[in-house]
N, CA, C and O atoms as a printed pandas DataFrame, in Angstrom:
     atom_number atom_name residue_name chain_id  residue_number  x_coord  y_coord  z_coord
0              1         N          UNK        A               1   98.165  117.366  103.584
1              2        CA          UNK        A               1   96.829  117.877  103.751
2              3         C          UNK        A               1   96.386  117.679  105.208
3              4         O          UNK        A               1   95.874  118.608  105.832
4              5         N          UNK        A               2   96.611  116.303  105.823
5              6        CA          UNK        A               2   96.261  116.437  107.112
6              7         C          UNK        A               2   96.793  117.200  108.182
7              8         O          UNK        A               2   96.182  117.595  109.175
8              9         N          UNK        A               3   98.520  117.451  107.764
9             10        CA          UNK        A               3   99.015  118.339  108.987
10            11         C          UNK        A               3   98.309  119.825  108.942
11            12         O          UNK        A               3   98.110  120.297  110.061
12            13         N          UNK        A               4   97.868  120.698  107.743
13            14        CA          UNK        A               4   97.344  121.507  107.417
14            15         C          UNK        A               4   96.102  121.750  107.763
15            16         O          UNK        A               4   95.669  122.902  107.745
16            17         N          UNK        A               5   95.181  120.466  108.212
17            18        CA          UNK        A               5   93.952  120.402  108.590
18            19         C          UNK        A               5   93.987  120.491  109.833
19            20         O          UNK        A               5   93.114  121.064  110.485
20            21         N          UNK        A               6   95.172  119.839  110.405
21            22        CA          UNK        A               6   95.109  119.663  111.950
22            23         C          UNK        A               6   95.565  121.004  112.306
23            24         O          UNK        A               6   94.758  121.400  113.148
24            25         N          UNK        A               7   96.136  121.590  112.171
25            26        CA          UNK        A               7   97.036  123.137  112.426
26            27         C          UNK        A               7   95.702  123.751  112.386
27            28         O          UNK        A               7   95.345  124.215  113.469
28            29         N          UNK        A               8   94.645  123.905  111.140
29            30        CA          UNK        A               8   93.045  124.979  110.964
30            31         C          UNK        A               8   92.695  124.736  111.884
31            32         O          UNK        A               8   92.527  125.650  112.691
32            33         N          UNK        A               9   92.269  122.785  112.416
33            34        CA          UNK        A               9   90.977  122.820  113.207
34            35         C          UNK        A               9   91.258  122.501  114.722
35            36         O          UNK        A               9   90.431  122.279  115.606
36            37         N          UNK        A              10   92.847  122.539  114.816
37            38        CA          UNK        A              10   92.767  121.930  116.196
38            39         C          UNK        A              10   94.762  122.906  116.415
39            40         O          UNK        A              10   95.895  122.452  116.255
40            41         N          UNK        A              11   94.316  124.140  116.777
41            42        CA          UNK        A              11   95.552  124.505  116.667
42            43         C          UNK        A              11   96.554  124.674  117.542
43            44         O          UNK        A              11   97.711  125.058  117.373
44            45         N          UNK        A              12   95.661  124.166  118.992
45            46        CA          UNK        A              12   96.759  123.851  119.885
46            47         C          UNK        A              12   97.613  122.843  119.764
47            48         O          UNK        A              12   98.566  122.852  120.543
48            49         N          UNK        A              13   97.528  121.942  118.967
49            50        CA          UNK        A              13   97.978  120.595  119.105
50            51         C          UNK        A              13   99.479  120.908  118.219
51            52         O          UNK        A              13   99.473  122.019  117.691
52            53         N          UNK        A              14  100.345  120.347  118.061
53            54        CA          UNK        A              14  101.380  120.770  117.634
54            55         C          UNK        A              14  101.547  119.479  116.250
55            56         O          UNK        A              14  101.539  118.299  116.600
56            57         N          UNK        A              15  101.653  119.730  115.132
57            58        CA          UNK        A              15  100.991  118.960  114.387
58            59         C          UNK        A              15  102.260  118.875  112.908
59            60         O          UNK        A              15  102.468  119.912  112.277
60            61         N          UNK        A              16  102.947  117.649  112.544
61            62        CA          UNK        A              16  104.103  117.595  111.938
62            63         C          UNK        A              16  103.128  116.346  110.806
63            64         O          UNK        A              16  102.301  115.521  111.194
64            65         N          UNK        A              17  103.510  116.554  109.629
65            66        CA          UNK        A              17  103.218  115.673  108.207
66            67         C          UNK        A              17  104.813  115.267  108.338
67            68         O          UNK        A              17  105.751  116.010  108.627
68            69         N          UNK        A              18  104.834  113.338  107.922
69            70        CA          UNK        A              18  105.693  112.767  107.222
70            71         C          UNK        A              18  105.579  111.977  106.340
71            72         O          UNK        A              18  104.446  111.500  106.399
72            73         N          UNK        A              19  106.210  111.521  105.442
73            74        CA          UNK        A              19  105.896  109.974  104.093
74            75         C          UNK        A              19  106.607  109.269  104.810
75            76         O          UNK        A              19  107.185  109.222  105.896
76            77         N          UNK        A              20  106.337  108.559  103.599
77            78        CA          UNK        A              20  106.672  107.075  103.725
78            79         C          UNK        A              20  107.775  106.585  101.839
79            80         O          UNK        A              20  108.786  105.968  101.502
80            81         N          UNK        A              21  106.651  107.392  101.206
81            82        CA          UNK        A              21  107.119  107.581   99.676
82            83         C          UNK        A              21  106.861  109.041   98.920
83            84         O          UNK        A              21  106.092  109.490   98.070
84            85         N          UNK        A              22  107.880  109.474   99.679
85            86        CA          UNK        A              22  107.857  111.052   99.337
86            87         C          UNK        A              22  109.089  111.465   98.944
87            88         O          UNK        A              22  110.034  110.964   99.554
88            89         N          UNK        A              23  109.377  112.423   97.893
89            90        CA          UNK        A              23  110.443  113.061   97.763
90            91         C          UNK        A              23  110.854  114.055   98.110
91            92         O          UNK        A              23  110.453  115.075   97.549
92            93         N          UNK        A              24  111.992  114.151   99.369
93            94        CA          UNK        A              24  111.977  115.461  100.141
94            95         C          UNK        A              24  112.426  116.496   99.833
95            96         O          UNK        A              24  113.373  116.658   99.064
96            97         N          UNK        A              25  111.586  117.640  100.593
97            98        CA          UNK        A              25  111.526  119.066   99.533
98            99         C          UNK        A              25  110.733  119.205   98.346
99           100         O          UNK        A              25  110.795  120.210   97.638
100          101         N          UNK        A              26  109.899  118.104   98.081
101          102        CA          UNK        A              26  108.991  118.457   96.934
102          103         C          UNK        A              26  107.743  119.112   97.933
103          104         O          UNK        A              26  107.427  118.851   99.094
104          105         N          UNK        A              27  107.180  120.094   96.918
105          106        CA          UNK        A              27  105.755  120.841   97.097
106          107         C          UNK        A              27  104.555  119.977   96.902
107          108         O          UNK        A              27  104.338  119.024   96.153
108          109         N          UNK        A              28  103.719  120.701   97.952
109          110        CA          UNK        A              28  102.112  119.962   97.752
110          111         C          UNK        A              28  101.468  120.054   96.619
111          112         O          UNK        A              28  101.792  121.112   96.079
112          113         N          UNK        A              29  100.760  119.500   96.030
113          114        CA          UNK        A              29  100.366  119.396   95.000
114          115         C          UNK        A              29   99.286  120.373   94.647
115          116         O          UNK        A              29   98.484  120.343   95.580
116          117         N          UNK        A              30   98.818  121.384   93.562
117          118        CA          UNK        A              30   98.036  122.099   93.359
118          119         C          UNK        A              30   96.753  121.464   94.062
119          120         O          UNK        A              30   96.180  122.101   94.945
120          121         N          UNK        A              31   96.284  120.139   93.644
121          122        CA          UNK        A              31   95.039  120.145   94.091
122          123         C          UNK        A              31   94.863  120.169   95.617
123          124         O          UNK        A              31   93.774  120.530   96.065
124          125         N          UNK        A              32   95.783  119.837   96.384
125          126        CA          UNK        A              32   95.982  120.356   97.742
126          127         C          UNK        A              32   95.661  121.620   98.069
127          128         O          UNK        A              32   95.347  121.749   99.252
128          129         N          UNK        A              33   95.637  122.548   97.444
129          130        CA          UNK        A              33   96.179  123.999   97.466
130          131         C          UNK        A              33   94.341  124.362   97.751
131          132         O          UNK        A              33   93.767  124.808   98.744
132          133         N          UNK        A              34   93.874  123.978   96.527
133          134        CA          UNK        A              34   92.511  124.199   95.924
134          135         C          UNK        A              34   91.400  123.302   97.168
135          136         O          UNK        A              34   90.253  123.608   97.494
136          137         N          UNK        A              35   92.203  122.208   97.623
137          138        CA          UNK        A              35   90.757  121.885   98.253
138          139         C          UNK        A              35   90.943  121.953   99.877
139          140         O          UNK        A              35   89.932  121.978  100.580
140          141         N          UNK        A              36   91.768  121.971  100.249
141          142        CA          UNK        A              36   92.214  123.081  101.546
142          143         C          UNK        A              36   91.604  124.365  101.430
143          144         O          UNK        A              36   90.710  124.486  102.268
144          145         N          UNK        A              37   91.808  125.748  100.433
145          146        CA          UNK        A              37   91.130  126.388  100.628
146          147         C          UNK        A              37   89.605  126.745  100.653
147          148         O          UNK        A              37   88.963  127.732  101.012
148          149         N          UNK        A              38   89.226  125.226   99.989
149          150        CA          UNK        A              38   87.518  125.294   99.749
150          151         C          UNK        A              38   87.554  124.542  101.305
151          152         O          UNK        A              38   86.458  124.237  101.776
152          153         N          UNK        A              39   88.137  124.399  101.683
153          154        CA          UNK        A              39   88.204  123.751  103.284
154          155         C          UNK        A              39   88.486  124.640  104.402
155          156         O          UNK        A              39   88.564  124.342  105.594
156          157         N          UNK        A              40   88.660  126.019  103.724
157          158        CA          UNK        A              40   88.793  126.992  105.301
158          159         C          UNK        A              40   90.437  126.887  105.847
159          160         O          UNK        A              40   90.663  127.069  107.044
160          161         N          UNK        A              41   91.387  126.627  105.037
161          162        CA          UNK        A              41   92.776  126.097  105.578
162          163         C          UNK        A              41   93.582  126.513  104.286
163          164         O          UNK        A              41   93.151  126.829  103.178
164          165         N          UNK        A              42   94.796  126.426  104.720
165          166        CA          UNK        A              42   95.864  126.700  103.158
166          167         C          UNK        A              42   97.239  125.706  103.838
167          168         O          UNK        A              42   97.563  125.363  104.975
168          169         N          UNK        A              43   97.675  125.537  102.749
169          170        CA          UNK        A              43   98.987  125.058  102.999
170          171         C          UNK        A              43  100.287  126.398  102.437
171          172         O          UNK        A              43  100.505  126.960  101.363
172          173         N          UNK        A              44  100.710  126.446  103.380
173          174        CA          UNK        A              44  102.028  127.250  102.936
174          175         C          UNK        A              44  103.426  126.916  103.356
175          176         O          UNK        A              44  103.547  126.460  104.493
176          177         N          UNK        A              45  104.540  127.072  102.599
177          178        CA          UNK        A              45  105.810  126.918  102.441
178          179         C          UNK        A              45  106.111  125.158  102.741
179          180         O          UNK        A              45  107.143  124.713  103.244
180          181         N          UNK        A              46  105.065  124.442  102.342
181          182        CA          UNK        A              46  105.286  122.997  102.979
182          183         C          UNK        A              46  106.174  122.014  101.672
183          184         O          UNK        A              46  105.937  121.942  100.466
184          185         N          UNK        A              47  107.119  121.426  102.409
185          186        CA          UNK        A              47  108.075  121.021  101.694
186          187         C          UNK        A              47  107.829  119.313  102.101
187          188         O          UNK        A              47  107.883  119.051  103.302
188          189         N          UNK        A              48  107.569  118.187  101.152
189          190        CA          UNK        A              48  107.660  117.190  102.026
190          191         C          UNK        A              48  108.991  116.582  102.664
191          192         O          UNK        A              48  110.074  116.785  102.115
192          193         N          UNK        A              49  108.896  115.897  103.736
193          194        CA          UNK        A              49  110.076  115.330  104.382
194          195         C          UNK        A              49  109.252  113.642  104.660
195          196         O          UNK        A              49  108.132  113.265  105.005
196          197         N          UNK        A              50  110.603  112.964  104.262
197          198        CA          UNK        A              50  110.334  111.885  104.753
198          199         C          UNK        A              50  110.491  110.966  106.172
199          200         O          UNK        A              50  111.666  110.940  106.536
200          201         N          UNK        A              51  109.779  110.378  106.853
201          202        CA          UNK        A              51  109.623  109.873  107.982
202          203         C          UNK        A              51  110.697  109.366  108.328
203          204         O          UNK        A              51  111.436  108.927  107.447
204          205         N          UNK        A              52  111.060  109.290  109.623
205          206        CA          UNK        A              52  112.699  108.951  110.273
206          207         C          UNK        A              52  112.120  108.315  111.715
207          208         O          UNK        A              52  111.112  108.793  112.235
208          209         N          UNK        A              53  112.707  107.415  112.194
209          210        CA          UNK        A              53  112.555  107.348  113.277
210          211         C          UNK        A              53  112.353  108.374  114.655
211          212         O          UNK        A              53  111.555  108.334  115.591
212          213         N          UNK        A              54  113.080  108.979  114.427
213          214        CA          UNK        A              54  113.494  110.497  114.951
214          215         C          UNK        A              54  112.098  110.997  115.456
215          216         O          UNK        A              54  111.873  111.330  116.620
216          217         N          UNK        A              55  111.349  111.006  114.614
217          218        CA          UNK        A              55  110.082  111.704  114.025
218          219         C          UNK        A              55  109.222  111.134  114.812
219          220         O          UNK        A              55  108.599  111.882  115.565
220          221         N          UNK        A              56  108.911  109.486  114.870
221          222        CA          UNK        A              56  107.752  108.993  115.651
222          223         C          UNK        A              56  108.393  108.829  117.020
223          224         O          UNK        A              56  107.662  109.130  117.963
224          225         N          UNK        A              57  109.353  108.500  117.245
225          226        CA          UNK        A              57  109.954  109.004  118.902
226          227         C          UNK        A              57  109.815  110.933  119.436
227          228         O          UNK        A              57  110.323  111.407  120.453
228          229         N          UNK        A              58  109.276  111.434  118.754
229          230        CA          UNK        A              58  109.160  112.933  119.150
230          231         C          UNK        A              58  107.930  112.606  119.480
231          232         O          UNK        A              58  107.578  113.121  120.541
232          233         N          UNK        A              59  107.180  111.972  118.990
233          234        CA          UNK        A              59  105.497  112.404  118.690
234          235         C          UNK        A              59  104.563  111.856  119.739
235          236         O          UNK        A              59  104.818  110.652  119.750
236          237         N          UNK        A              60  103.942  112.010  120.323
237          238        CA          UNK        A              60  103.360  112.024  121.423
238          239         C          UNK        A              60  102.564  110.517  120.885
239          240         O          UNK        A              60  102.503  109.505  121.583
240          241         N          UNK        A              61  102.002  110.645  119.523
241          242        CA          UNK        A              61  101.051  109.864  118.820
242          243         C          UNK        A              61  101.017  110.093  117.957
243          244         O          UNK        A              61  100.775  111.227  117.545
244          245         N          UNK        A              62  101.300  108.871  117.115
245          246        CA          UNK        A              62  101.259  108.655  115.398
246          247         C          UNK        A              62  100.194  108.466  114.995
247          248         O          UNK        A              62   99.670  107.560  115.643
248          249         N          UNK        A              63   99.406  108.947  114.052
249          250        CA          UNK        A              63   98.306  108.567  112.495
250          251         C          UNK        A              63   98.702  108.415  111.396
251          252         O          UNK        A              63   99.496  109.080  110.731
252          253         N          UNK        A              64   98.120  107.477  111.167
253          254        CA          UNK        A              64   98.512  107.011  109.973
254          255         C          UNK        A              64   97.451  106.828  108.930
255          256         O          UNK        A              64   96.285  106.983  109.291
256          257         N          UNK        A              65   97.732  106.490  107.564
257          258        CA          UNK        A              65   96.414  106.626  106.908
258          259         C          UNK        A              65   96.127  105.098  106.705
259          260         O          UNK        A              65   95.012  104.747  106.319
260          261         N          UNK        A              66   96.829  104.451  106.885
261          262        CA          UNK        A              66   96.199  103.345  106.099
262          263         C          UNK        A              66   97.426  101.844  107.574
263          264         O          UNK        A              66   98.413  101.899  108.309
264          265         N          UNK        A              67   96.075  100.536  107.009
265          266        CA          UNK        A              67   96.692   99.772  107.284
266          267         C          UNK        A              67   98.500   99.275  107.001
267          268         O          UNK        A              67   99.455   99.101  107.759
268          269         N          UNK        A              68   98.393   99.226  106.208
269          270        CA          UNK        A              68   99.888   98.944  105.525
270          271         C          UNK        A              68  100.957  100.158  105.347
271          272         O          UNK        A              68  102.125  100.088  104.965
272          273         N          UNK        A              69  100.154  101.356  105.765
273          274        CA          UNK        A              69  101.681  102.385  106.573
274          275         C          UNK        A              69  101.793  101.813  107.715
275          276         O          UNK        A              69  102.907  101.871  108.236
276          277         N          UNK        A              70  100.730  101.120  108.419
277          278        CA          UNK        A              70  101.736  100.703  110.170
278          279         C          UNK        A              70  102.183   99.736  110.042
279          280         O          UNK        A              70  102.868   99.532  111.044
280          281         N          UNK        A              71  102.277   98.360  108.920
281          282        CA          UNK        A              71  103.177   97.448  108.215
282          283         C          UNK        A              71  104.553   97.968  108.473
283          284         O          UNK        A              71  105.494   97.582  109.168
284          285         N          UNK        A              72  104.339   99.008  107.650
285          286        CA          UNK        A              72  105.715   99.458  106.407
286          287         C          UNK        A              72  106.461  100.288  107.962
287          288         O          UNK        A              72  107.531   99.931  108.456
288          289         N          UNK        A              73  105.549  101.467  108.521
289          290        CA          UNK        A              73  106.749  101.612  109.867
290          291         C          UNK        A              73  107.045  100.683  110.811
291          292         O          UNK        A              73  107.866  101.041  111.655
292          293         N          UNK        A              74  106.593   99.573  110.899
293          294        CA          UNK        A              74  106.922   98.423  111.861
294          295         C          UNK        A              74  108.021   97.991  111.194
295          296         O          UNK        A              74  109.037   97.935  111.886
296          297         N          UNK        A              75  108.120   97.684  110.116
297          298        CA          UNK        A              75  109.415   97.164  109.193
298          299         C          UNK        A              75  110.251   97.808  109.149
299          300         O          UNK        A              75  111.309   97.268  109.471
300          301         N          UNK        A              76  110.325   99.290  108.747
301          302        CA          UNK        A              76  111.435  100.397  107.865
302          303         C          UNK        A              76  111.919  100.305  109.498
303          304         O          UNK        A              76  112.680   99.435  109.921
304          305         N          UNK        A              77  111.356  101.319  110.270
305          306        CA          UNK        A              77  112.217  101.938  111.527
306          307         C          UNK        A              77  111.785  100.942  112.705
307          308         O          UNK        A              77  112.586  101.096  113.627
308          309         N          UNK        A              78  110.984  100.144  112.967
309          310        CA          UNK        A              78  111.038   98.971  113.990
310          311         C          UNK        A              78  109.819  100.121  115.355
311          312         O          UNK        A              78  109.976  100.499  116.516
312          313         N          UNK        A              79  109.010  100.228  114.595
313          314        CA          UNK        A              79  107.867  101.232  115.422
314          315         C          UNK        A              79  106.942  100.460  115.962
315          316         O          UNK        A              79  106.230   99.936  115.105
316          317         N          UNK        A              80  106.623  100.131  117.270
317          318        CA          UNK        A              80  105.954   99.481  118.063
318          319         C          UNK        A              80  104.774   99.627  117.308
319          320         O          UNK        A              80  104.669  100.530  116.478
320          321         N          UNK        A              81  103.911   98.843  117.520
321          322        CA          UNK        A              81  102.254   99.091  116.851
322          323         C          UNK        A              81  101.531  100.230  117.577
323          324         O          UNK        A              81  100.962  101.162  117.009
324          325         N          UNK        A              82  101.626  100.035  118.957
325          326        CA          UNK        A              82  100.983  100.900  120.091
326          327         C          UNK        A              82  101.756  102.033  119.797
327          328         O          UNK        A              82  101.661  102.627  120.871
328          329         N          UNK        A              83  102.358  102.642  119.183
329          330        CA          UNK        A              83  102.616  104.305  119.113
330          331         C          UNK        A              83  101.994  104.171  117.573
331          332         O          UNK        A              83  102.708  104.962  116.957
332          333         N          UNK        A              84  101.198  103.691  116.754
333          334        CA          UNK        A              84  101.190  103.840  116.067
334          335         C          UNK        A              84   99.182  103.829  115.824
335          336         O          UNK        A              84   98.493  102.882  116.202
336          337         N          UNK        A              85   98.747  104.785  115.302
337          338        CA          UNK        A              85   96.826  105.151  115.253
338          339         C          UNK        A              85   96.323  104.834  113.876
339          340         O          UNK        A              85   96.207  105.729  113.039
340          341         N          UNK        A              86   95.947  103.284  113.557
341          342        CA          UNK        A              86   95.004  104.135  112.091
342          343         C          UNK        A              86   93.912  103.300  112.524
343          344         O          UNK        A              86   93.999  102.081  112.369
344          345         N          UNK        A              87   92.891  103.823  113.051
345          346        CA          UNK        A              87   91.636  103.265  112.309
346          347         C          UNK        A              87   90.329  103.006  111.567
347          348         O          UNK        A              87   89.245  102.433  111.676
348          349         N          UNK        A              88   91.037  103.734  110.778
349          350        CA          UNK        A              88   90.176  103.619  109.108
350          351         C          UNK        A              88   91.119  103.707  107.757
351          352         O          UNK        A              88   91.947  104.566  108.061
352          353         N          UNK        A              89   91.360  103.343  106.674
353          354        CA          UNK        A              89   91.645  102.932  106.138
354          355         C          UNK        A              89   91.559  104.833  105.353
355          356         O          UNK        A              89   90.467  105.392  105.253
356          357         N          UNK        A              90   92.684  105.426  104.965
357          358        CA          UNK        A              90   92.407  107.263  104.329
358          359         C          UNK        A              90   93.267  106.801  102.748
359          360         O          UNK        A              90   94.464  106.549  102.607
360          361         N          UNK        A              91   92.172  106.808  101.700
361          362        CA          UNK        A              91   92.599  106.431  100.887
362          363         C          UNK        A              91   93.935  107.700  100.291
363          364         O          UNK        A              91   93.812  108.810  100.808
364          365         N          UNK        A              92   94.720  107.590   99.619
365          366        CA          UNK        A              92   96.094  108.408   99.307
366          367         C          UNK        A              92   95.437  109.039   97.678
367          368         O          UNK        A              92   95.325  108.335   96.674
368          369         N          UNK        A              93   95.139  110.235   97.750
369          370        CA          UNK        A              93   94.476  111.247   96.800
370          371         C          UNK        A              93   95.686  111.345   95.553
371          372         O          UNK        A              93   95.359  111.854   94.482
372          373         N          UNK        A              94   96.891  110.907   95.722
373          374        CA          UNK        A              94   98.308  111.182   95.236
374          375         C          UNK        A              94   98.323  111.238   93.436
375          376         O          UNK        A              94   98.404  110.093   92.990
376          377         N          UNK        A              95   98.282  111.977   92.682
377          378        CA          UNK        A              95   98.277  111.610   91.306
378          379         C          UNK        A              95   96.738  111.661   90.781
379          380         O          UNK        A              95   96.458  111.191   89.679
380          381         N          UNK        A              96   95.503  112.402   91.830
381          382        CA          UNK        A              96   94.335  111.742   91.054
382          383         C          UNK        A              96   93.286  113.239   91.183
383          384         O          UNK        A              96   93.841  114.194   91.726
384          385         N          UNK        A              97   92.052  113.417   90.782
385          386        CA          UNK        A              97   92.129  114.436   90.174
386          387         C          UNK        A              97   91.308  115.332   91.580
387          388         O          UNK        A              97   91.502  114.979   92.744
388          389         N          UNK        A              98   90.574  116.282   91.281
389          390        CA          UNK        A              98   90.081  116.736   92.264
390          391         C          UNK        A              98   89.168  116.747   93.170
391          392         O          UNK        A              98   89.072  117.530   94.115
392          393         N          UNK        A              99   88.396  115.758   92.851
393          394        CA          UNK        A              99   87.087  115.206   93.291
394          395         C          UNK        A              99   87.773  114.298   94.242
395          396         O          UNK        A              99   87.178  114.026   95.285
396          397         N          UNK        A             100   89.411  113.594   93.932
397          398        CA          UNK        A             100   89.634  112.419   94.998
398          399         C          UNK        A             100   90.168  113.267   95.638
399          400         O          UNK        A             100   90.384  112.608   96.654
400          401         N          UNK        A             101   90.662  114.491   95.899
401          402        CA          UNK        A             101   91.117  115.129   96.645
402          403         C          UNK        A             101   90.300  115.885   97.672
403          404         O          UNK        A             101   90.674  116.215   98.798
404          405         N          UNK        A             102   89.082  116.114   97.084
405          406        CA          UNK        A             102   88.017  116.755   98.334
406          407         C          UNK        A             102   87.505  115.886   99.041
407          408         O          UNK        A             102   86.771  115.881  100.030
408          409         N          UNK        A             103   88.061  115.031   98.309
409          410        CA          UNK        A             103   86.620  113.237   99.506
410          411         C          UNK        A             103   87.900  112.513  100.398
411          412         O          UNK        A             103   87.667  111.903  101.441
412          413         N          UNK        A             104   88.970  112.634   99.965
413          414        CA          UNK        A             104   90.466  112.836  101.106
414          415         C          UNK        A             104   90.545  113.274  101.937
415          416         O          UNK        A             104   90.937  112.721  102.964
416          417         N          UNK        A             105   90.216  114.411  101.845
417          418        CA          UNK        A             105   89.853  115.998  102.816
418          419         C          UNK        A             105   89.058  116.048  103.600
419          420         O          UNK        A             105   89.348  116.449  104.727
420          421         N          UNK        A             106   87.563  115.593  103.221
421          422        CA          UNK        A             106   86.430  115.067  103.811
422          423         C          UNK        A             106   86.731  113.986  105.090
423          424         O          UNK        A             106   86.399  114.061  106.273
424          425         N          UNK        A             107   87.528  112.912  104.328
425          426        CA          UNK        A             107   87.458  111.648  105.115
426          427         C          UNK        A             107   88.599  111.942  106.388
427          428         O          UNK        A             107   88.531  111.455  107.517
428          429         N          UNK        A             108   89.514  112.751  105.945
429          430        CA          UNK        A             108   90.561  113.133  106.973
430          431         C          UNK        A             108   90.287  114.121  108.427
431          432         O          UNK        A             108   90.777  114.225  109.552
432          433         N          UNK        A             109   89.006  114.855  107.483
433          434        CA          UNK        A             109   88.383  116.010  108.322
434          435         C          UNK        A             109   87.091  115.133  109.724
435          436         O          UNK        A             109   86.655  115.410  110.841
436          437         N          UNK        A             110   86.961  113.996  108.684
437          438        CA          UNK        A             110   85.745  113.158  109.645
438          439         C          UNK        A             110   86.619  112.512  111.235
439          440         O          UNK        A             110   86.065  112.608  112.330
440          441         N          UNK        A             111   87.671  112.039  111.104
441          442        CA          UNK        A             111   88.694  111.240  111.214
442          443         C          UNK        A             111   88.932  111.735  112.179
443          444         O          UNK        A             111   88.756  111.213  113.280
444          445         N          UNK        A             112   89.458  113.032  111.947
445          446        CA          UNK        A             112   89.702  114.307  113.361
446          447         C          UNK        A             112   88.675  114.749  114.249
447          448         O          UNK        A             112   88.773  115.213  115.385
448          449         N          UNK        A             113   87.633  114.519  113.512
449          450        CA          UNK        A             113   86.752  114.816  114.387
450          451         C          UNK        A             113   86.207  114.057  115.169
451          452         O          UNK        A             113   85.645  114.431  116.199
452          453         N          UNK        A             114   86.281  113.118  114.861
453          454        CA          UNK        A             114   85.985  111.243  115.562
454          455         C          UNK        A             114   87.180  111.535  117.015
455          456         O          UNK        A             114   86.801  111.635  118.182
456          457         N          UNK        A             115   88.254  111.602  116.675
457          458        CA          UNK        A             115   89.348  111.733  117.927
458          459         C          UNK        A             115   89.311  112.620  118.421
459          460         O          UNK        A             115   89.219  112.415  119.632
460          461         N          UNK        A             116   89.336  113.939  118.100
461          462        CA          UNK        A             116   89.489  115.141  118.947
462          463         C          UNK        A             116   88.240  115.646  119.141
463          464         O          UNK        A             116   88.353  116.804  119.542
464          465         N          UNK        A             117   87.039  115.299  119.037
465          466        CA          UNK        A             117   86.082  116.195  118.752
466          467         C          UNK        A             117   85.495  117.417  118.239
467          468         O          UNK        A             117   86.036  117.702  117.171
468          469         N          UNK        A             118   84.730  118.132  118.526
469          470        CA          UNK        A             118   84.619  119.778  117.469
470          471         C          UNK        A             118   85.881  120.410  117.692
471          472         O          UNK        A             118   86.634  120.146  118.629
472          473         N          UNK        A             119   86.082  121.258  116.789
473          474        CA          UNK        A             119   87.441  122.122  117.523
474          475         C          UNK        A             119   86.689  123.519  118.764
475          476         O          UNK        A             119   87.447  124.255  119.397
């Protein structure tokens, strides 16, 4: 949802989604679908992939959603803290119904706008 948000509202920026606990090649989840488009955005052909080192050495700058993803990449792939951005806590909408998915959306959309400003 966030790479999808970042691509709508900020589309110069060149903008890649990874997990952490994802199964790769699985599809976004319907309620993704639904509150992206009540969001002015869509997701299409997005397959998840999971995070590689590879990935945060490309990236100019990492976000993350939560405290304990910059734990878990400090541990898994040995990711400096300083390439690594969360600060606020983006609760994970994953499995829950649609109401946690628009206030996801919301909080992700605030988030971007805090760093990058208006688009």
């Amino acid at each position: 949802m966030a790479e999808a948000l970042g691509k709508y509202l900020y589309p110069r920026h060149v903008w890649r989604s990874r997990g952490l606990a994802v199964r790769t090649g699985s599809r976004a989840a319907e309620h993704v679908a639904v509150t992206l488009g009540a969001a002015g955005s869509q997701v299409t052909n997005h397959a998840a992939t999971a995070v590689k080192a590879a990935d945060v050495e490309w990236a100019d700058e990492v976000y993350v959603m939560t405290a304990r993803q910059v734990q878990e990449l400090q541990h898994r792939l040995g990711t400096p803290a300083s390439r690594l951005d969360e600060r606020e806590d983006v609760s994970d909408p994953y499995g829950s119904d649609i109401g946690t998915y628009r206030r996801s959306c919301d909080h992700i959309t605030r988030a971007m706008l805090k760093r990058f400003g208006t688009p």
